[in-house]
C-alpha positions in Angstrom: 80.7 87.3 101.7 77.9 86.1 99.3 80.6 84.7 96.8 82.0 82.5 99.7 78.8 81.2 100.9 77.8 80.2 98.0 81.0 78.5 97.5 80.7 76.8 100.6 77.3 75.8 99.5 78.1 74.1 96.7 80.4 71.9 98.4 77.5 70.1 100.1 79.8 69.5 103.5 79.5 71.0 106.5 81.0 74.6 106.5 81.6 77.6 108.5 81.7 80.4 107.7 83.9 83.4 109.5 83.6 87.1 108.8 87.0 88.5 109.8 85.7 92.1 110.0 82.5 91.2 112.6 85.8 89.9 115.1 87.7 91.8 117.5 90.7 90.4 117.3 94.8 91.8 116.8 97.5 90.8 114.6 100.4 88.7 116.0 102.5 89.9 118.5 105.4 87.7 118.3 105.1 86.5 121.2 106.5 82.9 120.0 106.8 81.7 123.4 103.3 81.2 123.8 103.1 79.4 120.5 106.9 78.1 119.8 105.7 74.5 122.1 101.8 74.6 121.3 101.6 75.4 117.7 98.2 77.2 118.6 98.2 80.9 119.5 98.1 82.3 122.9 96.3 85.2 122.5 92.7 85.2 123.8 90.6 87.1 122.0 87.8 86.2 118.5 89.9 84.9 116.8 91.4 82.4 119.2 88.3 79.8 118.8 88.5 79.5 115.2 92.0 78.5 114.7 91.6 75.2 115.5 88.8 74.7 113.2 91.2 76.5 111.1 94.0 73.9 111.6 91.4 70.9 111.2 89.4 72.1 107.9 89.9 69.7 105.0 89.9 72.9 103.1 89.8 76.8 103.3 88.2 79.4 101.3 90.4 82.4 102.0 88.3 85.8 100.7 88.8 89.2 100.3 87.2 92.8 98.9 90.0 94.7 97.8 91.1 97.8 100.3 93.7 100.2 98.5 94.8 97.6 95.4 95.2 94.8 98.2 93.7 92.6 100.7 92.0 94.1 103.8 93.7 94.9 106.8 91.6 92.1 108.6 93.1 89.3 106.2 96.6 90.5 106.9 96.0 90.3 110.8 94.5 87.1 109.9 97.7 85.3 108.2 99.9 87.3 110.8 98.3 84.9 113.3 98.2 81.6 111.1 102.2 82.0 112.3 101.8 79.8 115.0 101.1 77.4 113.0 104.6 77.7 111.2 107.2 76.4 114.0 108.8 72.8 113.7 106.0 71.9 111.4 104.0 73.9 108.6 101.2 72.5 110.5 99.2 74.1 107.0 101.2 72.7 104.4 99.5 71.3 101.7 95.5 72.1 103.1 94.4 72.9 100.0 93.5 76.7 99.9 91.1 78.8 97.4 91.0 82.4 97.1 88.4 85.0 96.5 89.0 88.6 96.5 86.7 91.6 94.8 87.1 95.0 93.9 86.5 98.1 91.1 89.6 97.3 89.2 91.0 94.6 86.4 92.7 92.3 88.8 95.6 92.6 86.5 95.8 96.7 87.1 97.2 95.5 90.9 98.7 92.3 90.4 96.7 89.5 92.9 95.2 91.3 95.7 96.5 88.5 98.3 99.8 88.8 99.3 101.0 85.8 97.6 104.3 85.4 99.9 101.6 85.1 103.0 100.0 82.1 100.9 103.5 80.7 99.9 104.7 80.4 103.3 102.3 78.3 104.4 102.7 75.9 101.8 99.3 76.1 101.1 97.9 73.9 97.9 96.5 77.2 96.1 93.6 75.5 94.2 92.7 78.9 92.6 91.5 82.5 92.6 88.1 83.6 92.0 88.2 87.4 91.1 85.1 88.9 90.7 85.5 93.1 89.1 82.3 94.6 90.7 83.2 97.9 89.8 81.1 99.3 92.6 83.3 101.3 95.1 82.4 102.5 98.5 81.8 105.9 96.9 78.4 104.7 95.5 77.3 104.4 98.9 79.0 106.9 100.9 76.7 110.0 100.3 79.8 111.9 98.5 80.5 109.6 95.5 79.3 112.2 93.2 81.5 115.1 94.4 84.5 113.4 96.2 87.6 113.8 94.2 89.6 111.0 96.1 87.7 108.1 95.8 87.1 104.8 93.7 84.2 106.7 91.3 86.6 109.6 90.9 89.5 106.7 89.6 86.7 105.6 87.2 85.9 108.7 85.5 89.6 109.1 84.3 89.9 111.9 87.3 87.4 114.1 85.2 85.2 116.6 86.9 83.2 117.1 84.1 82.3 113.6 83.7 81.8 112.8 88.2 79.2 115.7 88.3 77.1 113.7 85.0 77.8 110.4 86.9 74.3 109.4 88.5 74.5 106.9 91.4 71.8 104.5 90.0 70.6 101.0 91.1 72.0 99.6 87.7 75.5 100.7 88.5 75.3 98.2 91.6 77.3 95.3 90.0 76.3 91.6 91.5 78.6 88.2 90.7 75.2 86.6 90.6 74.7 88.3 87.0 78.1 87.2 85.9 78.0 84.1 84.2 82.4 83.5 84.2 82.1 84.1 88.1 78.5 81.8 88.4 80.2 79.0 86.6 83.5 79.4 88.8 81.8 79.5 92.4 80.0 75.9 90.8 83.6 74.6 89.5 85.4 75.3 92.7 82.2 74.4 94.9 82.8 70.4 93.3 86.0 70.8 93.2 86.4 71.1 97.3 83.4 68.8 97.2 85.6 66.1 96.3 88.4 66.5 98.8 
């Protein structure tokens, strides 16, 4: 979230920003009849409100932690309902599109977190990915980081119970993009870079 404000901020135009995971809202459910003639979505629920600010951006700045080496269930329900928008016309094509997406892992260890195929049918223009390795799983937070032999922390020890019981959960394991100069100077780059659509 803080990664695509400040994006959004350095673009200087007016923004909004939507937090998939504070909305109720479902994935499609194919029910092209209600969307087949409109090219907007019939289903009435969070979500519905923002798709037209969706169709009428100048840009987007699609983002994503990483849940399980890809994105989160939210951004797949998101780009299931972006369908309507596919019928006679890829109402979408060529909005230019960047992508943001964090997690504990080398982005490479997954391949690209966004399921690029969601991304390519749109036709999007795919200005770029930001990927920011925070290397801060859930564990650190979750109360059983330090024991759990499932999670994230448990990955990052090499699966090593010898070496999760000596891991301390400390403030300066907390990773921030704000201390990473490559992901600083890429929230700035992209910022003018949208500024100037």
């Amino acid at each position: 979230d803080r990664m695509t404000q400040a994006i959004l901020a350095e673009t200087g135009k007016e923004t909004r920003f939507i937090n998939l995971s504070r909305l109720i809202f479902s994935p499609c459910r194919a029910c092209a009849h209600n969307c087949a003639t409109t090219a907007m979505c019939g289903v009435k629920d969070d979500l519905h409100p923002c798709l037209s600010a969706i169709r009428d951006a100048e840009a987007l700045v699609l983002s994503t932690s990483i849940h399980h080496g890809t994105m989160t269930a939210w951004m797949y329900s998101f780009f299931s309902r972006l369908w309507c928008f596919l019928h006679e016309n890829k109402i979408l094509s060529s909005k230019p599109v960047l992508l943001v997406s964090c997690g504990i892992d080398e982005m490479s260890e997954h391949g690209d977190p966004f399921d690029l195929s969601l991304v390519k049918e749109h036709a999007f223009k795919l200005l770029g990915h930001i990927y920011f390795q925070s290397l801060t799983p859930p564990c650190f937070k979750c109360g059983k980081g330090e024991v759990c032999q499932r999670g994230g922390l448990w990955r990052m020890v090499g699966r090593d119970l010898a070496a999760l019981k000596e891991f301390a959960i400390t403030p300066d394991k907390f990773r921030r993009w704000e201390d990473c100069a490559k992901t600083v100077d890429e929230i700035k780059s992209y910022g003018k870079m949208l500024s100037e659509i």
